[in-house]
SETORVEX-765037 format. One record per atom (N, C-alpha, C): residue in one letter; x, y, z. Coordinates in steps of 0.05 Angstrom, whole numbers, plus 5000, padded with zeros to 4 digits. Example, Ala and Ser with C-alpha at 12.3 -4.5 7.8 and 13.67 -1.06 7.14 Angstrom:
2
a526448865156 a524649105156 a526449345156 s525749555142 s527349795143 s525850015157 
***
This chain:
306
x617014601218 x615514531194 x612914401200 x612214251219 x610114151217 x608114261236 x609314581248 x606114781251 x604714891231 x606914901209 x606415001185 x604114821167 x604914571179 x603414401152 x600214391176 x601114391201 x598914371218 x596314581217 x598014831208 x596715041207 x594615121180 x596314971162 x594514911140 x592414751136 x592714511149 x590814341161 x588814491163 x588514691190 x586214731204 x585014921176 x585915041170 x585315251144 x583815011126 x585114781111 x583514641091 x581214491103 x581314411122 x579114331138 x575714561145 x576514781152 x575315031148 x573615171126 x575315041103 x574715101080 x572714871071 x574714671074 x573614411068 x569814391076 x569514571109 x566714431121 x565214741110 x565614911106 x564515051084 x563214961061 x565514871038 x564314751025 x562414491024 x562314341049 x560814201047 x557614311057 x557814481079 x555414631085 x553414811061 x555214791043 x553714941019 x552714741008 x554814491005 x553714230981 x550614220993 x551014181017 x548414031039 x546614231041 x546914471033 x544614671024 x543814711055 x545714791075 x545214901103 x546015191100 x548315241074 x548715581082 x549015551043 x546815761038 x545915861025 x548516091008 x547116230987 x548816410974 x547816610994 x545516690997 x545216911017 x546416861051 x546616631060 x548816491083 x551716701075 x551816641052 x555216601048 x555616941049 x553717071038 x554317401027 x554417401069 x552217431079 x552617511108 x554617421121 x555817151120 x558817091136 x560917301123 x561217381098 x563417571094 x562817841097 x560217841093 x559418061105 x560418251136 x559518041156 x559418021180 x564018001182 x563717761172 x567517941165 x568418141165 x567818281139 x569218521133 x568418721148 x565218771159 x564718991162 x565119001189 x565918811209 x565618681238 x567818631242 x567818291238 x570418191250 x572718251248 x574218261218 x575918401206 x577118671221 x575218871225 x576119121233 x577319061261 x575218811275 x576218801304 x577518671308 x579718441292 x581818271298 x583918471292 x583918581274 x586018831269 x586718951287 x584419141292 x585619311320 x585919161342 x585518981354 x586318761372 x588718771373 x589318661346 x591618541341 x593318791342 x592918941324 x594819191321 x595919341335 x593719381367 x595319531383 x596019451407 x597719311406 x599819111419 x601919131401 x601919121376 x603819101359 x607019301362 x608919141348 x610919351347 x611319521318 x610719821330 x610819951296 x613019891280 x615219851297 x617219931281 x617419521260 x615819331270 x615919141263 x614019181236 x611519331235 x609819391219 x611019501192 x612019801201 x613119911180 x616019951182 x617319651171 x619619551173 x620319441141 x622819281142 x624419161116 x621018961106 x619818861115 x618018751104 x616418911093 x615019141099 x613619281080 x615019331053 x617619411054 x619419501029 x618419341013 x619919031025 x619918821010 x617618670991 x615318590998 x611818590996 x611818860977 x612919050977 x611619350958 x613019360940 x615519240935 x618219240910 x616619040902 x615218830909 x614418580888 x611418620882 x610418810889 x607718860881 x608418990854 x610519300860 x610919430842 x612519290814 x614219070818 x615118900802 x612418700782 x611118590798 x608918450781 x607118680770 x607018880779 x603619010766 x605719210746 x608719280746 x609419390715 x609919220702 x610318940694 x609718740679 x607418720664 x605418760688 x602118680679 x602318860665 x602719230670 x602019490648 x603919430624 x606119360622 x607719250593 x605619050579 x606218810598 x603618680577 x601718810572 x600018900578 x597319030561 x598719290541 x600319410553 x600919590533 x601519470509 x602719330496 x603519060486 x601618990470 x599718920486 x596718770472 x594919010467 x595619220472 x594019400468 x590819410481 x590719410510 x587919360516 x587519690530 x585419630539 x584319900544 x585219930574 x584420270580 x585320270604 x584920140632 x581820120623 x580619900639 x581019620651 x582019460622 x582819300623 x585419170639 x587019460627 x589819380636 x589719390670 x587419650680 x587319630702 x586619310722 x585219300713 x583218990716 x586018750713 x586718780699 x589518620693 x592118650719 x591918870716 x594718900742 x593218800766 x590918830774 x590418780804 x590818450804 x589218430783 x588918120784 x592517950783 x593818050773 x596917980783 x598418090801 x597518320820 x599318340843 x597118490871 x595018400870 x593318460893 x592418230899 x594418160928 x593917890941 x590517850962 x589217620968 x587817600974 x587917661001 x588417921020 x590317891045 x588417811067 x585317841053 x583217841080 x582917581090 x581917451069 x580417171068 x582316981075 x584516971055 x586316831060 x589616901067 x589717191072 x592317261085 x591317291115 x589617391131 x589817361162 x590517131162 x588716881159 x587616581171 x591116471166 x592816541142 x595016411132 x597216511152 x596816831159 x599017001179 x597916861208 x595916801211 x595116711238 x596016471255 x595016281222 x595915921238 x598715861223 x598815991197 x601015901188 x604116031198 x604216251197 x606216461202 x606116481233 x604116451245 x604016521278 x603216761283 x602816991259 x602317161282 x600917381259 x598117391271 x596017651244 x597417851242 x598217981258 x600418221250 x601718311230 x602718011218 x604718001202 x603518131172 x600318101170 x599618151146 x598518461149 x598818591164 x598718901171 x599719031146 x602819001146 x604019131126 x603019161085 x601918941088 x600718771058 x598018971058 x596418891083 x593919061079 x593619381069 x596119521085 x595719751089 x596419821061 x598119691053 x598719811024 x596119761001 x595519571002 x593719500978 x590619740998 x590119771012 x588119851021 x588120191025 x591620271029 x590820581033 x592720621003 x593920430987 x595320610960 x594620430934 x595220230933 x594520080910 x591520090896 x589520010925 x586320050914 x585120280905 x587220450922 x584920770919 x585820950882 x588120780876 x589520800861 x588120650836 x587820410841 x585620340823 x583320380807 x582420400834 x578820500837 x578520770815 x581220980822 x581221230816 x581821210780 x582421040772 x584020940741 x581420860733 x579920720743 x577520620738 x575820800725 x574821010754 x573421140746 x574321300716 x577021400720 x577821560693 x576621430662 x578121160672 x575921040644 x572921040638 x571421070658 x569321030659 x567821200654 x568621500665 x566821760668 x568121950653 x566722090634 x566922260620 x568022630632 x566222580661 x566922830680 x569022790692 x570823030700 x572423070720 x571622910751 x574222780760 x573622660790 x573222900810 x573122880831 x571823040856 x573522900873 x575623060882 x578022990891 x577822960920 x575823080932 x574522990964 x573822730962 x572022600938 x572322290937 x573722060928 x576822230923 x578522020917 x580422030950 x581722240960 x581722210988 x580422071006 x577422171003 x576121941021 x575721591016 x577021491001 x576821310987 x578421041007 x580921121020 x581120901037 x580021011057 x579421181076 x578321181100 x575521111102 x574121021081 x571321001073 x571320561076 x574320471091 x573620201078 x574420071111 x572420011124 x572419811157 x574719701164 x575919581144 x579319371150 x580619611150 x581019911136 x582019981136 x582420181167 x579620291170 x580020441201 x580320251218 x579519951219 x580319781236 x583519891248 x584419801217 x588119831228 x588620071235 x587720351229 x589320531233 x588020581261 x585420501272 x586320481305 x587520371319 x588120171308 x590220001324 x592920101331 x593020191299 x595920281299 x595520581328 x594620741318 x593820941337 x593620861357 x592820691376 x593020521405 x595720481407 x598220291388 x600220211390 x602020461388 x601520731385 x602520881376 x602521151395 x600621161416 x600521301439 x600321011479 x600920901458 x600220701495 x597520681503 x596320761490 x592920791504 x592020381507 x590320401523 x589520151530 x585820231529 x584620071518 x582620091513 x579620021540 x578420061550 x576919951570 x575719591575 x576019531597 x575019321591 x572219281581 x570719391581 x567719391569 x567819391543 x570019551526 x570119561503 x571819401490 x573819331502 x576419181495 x575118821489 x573718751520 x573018451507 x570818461485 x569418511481 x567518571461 x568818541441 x570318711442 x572318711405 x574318411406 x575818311422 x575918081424 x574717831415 x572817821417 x570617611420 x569217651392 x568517831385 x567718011351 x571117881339 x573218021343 x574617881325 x575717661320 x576017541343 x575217111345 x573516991325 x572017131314 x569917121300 x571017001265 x572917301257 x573817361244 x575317091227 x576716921230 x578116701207 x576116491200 x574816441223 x573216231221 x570416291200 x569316531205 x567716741183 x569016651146 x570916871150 x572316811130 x572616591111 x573516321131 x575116071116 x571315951106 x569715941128 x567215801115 x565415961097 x566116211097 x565516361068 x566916221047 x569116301037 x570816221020 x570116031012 x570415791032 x568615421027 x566715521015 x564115601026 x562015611002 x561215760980 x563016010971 x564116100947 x564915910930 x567615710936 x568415470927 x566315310904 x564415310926 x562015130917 x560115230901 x559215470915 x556515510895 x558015760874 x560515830879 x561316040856 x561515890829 x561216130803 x560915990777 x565215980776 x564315690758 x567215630744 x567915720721 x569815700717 x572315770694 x569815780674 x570015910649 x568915840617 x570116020597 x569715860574 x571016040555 x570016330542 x572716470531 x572116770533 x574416910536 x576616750556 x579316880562 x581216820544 x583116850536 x585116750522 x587316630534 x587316400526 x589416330552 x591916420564 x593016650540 x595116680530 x595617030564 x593117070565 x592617230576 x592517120608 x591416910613 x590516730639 x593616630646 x594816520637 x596616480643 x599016650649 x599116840633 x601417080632 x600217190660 x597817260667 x596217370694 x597117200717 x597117080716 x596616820746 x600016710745 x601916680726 x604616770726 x606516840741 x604317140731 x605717410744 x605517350779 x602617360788 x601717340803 x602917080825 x603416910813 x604116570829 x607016590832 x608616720808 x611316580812 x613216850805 x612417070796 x614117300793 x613617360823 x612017490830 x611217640850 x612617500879 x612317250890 x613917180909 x616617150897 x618217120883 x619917160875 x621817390881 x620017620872 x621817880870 x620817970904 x619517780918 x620317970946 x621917770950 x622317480950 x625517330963 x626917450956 x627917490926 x629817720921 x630417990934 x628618090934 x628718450942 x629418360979 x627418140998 x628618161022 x630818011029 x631517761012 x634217711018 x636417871011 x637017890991 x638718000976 x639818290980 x637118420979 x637518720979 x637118871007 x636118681030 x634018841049 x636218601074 x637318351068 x638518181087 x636318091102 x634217961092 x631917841109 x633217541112 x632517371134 x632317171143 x631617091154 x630516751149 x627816621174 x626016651174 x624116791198 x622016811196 x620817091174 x622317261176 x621517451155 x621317431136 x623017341122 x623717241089 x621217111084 x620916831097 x618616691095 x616416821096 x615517021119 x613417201113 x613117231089 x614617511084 x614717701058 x613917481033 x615717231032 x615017061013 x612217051010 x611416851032 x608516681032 x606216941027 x606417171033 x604317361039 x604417491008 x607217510993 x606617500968 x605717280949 x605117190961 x604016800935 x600816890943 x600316910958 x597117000954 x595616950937 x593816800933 x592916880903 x590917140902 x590317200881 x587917490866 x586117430884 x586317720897 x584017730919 x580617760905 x579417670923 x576217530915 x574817790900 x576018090916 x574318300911 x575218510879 x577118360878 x578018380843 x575518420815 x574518160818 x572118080813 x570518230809 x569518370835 x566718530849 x568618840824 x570518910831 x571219200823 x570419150791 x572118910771 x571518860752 x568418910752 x567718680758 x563218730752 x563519030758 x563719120769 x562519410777 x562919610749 x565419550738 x566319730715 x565819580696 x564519370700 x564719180669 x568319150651 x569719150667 x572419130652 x573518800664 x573718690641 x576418380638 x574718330660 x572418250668 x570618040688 x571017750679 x571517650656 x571817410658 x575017300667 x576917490661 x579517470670 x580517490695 x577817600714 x577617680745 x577517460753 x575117320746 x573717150752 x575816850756 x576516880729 x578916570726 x581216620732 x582016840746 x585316930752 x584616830785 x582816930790 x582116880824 x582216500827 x580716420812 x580416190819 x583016010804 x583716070790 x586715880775 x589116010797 x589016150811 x590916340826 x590816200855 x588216140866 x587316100885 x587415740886 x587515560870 x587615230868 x590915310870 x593215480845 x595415450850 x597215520875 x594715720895 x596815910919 x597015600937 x595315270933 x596815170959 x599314960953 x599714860936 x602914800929 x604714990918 x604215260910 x606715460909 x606315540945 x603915600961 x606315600987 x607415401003 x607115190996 x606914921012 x610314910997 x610714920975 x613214990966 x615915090982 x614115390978 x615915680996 x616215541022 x614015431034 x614915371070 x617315201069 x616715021047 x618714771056 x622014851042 x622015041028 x623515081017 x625715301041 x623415511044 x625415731054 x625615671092 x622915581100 x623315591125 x625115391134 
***
C-alpha cells in the first residue's frame, strides 16, 4: 500500500509543479499545447511500443480486457437511456456517453499504470479499446449528426490507424507478436523519446489545471451529476463486479481493471465536443468534476481492494 500512495505522490507533485510553472507564467498556454503535443504525437507512441513489445499478449488480450469493456459498455448504455429519456439529440447523447465511459487513459492512465499499478502495460488493454472501437465509433455518430452527405467508408476505417498512440501500440504489439528485437540505433532512441512521455503529460495536465477555463453555468446539474456518476462510481463498479465475480479476478488484476476504470473523462472529450459544437459545456465540467473526483474514488479502490 504505500507504493501506491508513493506513486501517487510523485504524480501530485508533477502535476502540482506544472501548475505552478503556469501560475509563474514560465510555460505558457502555447508551452502547454507543445508538451502534449510532443506527448501524443512522440512520446506516447514511443513508451507504448517500448513497452509493448516485451509484453505478454496473452496478458494484454486477457480477463482484463473483458472486464474494462463490460463496464464501459455498462456506463455508456445508461448514458444512451438517459438521453433517450431526456430526449437530446444525437449529438448530444453522443457527447454524453463518452463523457461517462471514456477514461482519460493517456494523461492520466499511463503515469497511474506506471507508478501506481507498476507496470504501463497494464493500460494497453483500456487504450486499444477506446482508440481502435469506442472512438472511431463515436467520431463516426458524430459525423452522422453533423453531415447531411453520406460517410466515405475509406474514412471511417482509416479512422483509428490515422491516430500515433494508436500505431504506437499496434507495433509493439507486432514486435511482441513475432520476437523481432528492434536495432540498437533505433531501439534507444525510442527509449529515451518515451522517458519523456509521463513527465510531458503530468506537467501539461498541471498547466491545463491552471490556465484552463472553470466550471459555469449552462449545465443542468441534474445532467452533471447523473454524467460524472456514471462515470466515478457505476463504471468501476461494474468491472469489480464483471472481474471478480464473473471473470474470478484477484489482487493485482482486479485492482487494475478497477483503478483503470475510475479514470476520469478524458481531456480530448472536450476537443471532439468543440469540434461538433455538441454538450461542450457538459464536456468541459464532466472532465473537470470527474477529474477533482478520480483522486479519492481511487485512493478509495487502492485501499479498499488492494
Amino acid at each position: 500500500m504505500a507504493g501506491v500512495f508513493d506513486g501517487f505522490a510523485t504524480i501530485v507533485a508533477l502535476i502540482a509543479l506544472g501548475s505552478l510553472l503556469a501560475h509563474l507564467r514560465v510555460i505558457d498556454a502555447a508551452g502547454q499545447r507543445t508538451l502534449s503535443t510532443l506527448a501524443f504525437f512522440v512520446a506516447s507512441p514511443a513508451l507504448l511500443l517500448t513497452v509493448l513489445e516485451d509484453s505478454d499478449l496473452g496478458a494484454v488480450f486477457s480477463d482484463n480486457l473483458v472486464a474494462i469493456a463490460a463496464a464501459v459498455v455498462v456506463s455508456a448504455t445508461l448514458s444512451a437511456a438517459v438521453s433517450l429519456a431526456r430526449r437530446h439529440g444525437l449529438g448530444e447523447s453522443v457527447v454524453g456517453t463518452l463523457c461517462s465511459s471514456y477514461q482519460n487513459s493517456a494523461n492520466l492512465g499511463i503515469p497511474i499504470a506506471a507508478y501506481v499499478l507498476g507496470d504501463a502495460a497494464l493500460v494497453a488493454p483500456l487504450l486499444l479499446l477506446q482508440l481502435l472501437v469506442l472512438q472511431p465509433l463515436a467520431l463516426t455518430l458524430l459525423d452522422v449528426a453533423a453531415s447531411e452527405e453520406g460517410l466515405r467508408l475509406d474514412r471511417v476505417l482509416a479512422r483509428p490507424v490515422r491516430n500515433p498512440i494508436t500505431i504506437g501500440s499496434l507495433l509493439g504489439l507486432a514486435l511482441a507478436a513475432t520476437g523481432a528485437d528492434l536495432p540498437p540505433a533505433v531501439q534507444d532512441p525510442l527509449a529515451l523519446l518515451g522517458g519523456m512521455a509521463v513527465p510531458a503529460m503530468l506537467l501539461a495536465y498541471g498547466v491545463s489545471l491552471r490556465l484552463g477555463p472553470l466550471p459555469g453555468r449552462g449545465v443542468p446539474a441534474v445532467d452533471l451529476a447523473t454524467t460524472v456518476a456514471l462515470k466515478m462510481v457505476v463504471q468501476p463498479l461494474a468491472a469489480y463486479a464483471v472481474g471478480r465475480f464473473a471473470l474470478g479476478l484477484e489482487g493485482d488484476a482486479l485492482l487494475a481493471v478497477t483503478v483503470l476504470s475510475a479514470l476520469p473523462t478524458a481531456q480530448n472529450v472536450f476537443i471532439i465536443a468543440s469540434r461538433y459544437d455538441r454538450a461542450v459545456l457538459l464536456a468541459r465540467d464532466a472532465i473537470l468534476v470527474s477529474t477533482i473526483a478520480s483522486v479519492p474514488v481511487i485512493v478509495a479502490i487502492t485501499t479498499l481492494v488492494a
